[in-house]
C-alpha positions as CSV (number, residue, x, y, z in Angstrom):
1,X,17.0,-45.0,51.6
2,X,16.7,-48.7,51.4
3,X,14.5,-48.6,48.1
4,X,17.7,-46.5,46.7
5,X,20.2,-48.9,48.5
6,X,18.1,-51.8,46.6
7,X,17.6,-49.9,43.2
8,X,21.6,-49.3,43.0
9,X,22.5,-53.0,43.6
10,X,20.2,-54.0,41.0
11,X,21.7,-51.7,38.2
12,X,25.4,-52.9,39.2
13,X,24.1,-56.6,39.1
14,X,22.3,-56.1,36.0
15,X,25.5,-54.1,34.3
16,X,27.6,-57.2,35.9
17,X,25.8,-60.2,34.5
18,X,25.0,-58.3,31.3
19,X,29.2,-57.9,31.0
20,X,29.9,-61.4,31.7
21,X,27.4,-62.8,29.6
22,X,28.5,-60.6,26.2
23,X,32.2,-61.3,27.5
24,X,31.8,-65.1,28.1
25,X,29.8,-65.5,24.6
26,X,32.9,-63.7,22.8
27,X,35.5,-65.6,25.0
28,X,36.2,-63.2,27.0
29,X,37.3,-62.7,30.7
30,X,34.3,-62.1,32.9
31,X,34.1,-59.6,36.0
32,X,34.8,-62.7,38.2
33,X,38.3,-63.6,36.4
34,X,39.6,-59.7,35.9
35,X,38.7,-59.2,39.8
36,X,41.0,-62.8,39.9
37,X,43.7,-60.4,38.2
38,X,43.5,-58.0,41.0
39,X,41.4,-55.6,39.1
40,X,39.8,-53.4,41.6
41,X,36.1,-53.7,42.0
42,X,35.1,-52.3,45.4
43,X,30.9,-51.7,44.5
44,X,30.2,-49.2,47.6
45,X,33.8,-49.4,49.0
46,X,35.3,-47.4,47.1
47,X,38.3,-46.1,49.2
48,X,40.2,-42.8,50.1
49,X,37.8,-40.7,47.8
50,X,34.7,-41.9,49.2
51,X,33.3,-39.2,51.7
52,X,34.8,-40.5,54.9
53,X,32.0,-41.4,58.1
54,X,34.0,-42.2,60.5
55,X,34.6,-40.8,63.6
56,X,34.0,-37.1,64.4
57,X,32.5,-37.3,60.7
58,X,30.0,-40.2,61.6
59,X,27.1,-37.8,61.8
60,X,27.3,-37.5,57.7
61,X,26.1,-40.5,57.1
62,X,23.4,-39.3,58.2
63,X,23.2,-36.8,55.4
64,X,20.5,-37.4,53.2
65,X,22.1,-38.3,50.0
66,X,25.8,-39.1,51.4
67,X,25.7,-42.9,51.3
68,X,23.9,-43.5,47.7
69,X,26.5,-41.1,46.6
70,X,29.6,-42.7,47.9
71,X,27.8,-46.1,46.9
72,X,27.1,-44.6,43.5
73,X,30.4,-43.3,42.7
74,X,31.9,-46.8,44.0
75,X,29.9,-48.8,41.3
76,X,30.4,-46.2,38.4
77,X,33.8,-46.5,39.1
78,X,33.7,-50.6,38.7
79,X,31.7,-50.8,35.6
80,X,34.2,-47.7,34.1
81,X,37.5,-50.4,35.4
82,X,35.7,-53.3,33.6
83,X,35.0,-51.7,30.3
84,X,38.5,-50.2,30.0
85,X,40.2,-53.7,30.9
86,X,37.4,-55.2,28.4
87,X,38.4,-52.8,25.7
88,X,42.3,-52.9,26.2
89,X,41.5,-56.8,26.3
90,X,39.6,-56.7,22.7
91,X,42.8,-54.4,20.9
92,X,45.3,-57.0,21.9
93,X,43.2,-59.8,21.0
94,X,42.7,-58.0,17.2
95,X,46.5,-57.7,16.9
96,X,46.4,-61.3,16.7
97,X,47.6,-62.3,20.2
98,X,45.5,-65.0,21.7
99,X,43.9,-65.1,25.7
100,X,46.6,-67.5,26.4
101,X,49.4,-65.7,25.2
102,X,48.3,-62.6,27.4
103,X,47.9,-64.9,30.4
104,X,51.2,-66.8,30.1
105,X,53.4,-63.4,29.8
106,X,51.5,-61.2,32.2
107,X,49.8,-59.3,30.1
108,X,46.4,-59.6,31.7
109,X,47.8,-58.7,35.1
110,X,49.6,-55.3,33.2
111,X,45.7,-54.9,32.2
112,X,44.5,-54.8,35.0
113,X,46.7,-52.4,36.4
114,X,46.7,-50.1,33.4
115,X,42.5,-49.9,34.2
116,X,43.0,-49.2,37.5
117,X,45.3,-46.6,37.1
118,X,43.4,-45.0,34.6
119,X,40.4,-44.9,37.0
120,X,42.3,-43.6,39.9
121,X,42.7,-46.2,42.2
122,X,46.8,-47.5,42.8
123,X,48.0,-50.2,45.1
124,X,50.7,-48.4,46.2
125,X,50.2,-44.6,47.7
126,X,52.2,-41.8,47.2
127,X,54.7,-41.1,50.2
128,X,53.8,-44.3,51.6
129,X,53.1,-43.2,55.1
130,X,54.1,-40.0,55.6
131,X,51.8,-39.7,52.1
132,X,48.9,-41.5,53.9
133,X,49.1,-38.7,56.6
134,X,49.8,-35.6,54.9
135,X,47.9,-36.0,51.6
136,X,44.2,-36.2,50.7
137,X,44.3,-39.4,48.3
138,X,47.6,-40.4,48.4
139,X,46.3,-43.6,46.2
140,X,44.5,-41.6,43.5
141,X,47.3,-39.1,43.1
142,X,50.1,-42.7,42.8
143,X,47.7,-43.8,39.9
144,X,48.3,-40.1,38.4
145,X,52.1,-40.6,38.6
146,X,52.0,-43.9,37.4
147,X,50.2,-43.3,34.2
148,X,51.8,-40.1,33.1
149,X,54.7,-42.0,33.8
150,X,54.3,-44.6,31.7
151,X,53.0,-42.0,29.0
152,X,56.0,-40.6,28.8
153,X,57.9,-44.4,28.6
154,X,55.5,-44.9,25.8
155,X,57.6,-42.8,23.5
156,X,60.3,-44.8,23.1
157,X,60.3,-47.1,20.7
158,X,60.1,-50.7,22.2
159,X,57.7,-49.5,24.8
160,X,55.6,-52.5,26.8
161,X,51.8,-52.8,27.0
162,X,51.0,-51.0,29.8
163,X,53.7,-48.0,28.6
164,X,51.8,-48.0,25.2
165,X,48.1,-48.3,26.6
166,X,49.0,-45.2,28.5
167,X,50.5,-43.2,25.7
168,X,47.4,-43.8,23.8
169,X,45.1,-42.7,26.6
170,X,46.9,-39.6,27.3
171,X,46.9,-38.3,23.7
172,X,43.7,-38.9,23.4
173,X,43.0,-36.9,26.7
174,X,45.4,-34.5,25.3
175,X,43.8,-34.2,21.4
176,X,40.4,-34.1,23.0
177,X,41.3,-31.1,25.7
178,X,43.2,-29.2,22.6
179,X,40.2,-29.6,19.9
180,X,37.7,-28.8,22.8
181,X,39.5,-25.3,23.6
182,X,39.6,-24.6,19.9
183,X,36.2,-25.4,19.5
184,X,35.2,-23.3,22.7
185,X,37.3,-20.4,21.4
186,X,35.4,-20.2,18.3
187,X,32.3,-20.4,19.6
188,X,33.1,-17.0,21.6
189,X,34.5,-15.6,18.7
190,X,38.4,-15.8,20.0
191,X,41.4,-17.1,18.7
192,X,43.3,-19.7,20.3
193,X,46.9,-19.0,20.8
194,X,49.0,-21.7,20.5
195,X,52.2,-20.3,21.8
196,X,53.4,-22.4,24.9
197,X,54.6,-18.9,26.6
């Protein structure tokens, strides 16, 4: 288990010190300044949808395969934050807006957030206590909220960063989910009815 304990840090280290070294080269923030901006990056810890070992549960850590798998997920789900905030990073920069700009008005900090939304994680949770008792991942399912929120904000003209970022990403979601039924129906030889009832 150690050799896979090992083998896992060195593919997040190697991912993190190839991502600052391509982001510092094209003046960039590095993994080191977005985690600054609160941008979740947890490696093994990944939180409320890691598979729990505490406890009465203790014994599955145990499990063979339980630990690289929480461990596992945890890193994906860093290197999937930083390429996100990376990307939102490099469309703002190409409108013309410089790294200064985005750091003075808050911008990098509405980043941030936007990524880790996207990816699940919230800093607030769904029905705050009551939430943390009653509901599996009260976090993840905030960071649901949040963003289709914020999708729906992004339709109104004037919308801010993070409302517009969302939009975007749920369209996309949405385009991709239509064109992959469609493409899935003709495959089986159906038609796809488009009527919402």
């Amino acid at each position: 288990a150690s050799d896979v304990y090992k083998r896992q840090d060195r593919v997040l280290g190697r991912f993190l010190t190839q991502f600052d070294r391509t982001a510092r080269d094209a003046g960039r923030l590095t993994s080191t300044d977005w985690a600054g901006l609160d941008l979740r990056i947890g490696g093994a810890q990944i939180g409320e949808l890691q598979i729990q070992t505490r406890g009465l549960t203790a014994a599955l850590e145990r499990v063979p395969g339980i630990r690289q798998a929480n461990r596992a997920f945890g890193f994906y789900g860093d290197a999937l934050r930083l390429e996100w905030a990376d990307d939102m990073l490099q469309n703002e920069l190409r409108m013309g807006r410089t790294l200064e700009q985005l750091r003075r008005n808050g911008d990098l900090e509405r980043i941030a957030e936007i990524a880790n939304n996207m990816t699940g994680y919230s800093k607030n949770r769904a029905g705050g206590d009551l939430g943390e008792l009653a509901l599996f991942a009260p976090r993840f399912l905030q960071s649901r909220l949040t963003t289709v929120t914020r999708a729906a904000m992004g339709l109104r003209p004037g919308a801010s960063l993070d409302q517009r970022i969302a939009r975007r990403s749920m369209l996309k979601m949405i385009g991709g989910a239509v064109t992959l039924t469609h493409l899935i129906n003709w495959i089986q030889g159906h038609e796809t009815d488009m009527r919402p009832w």
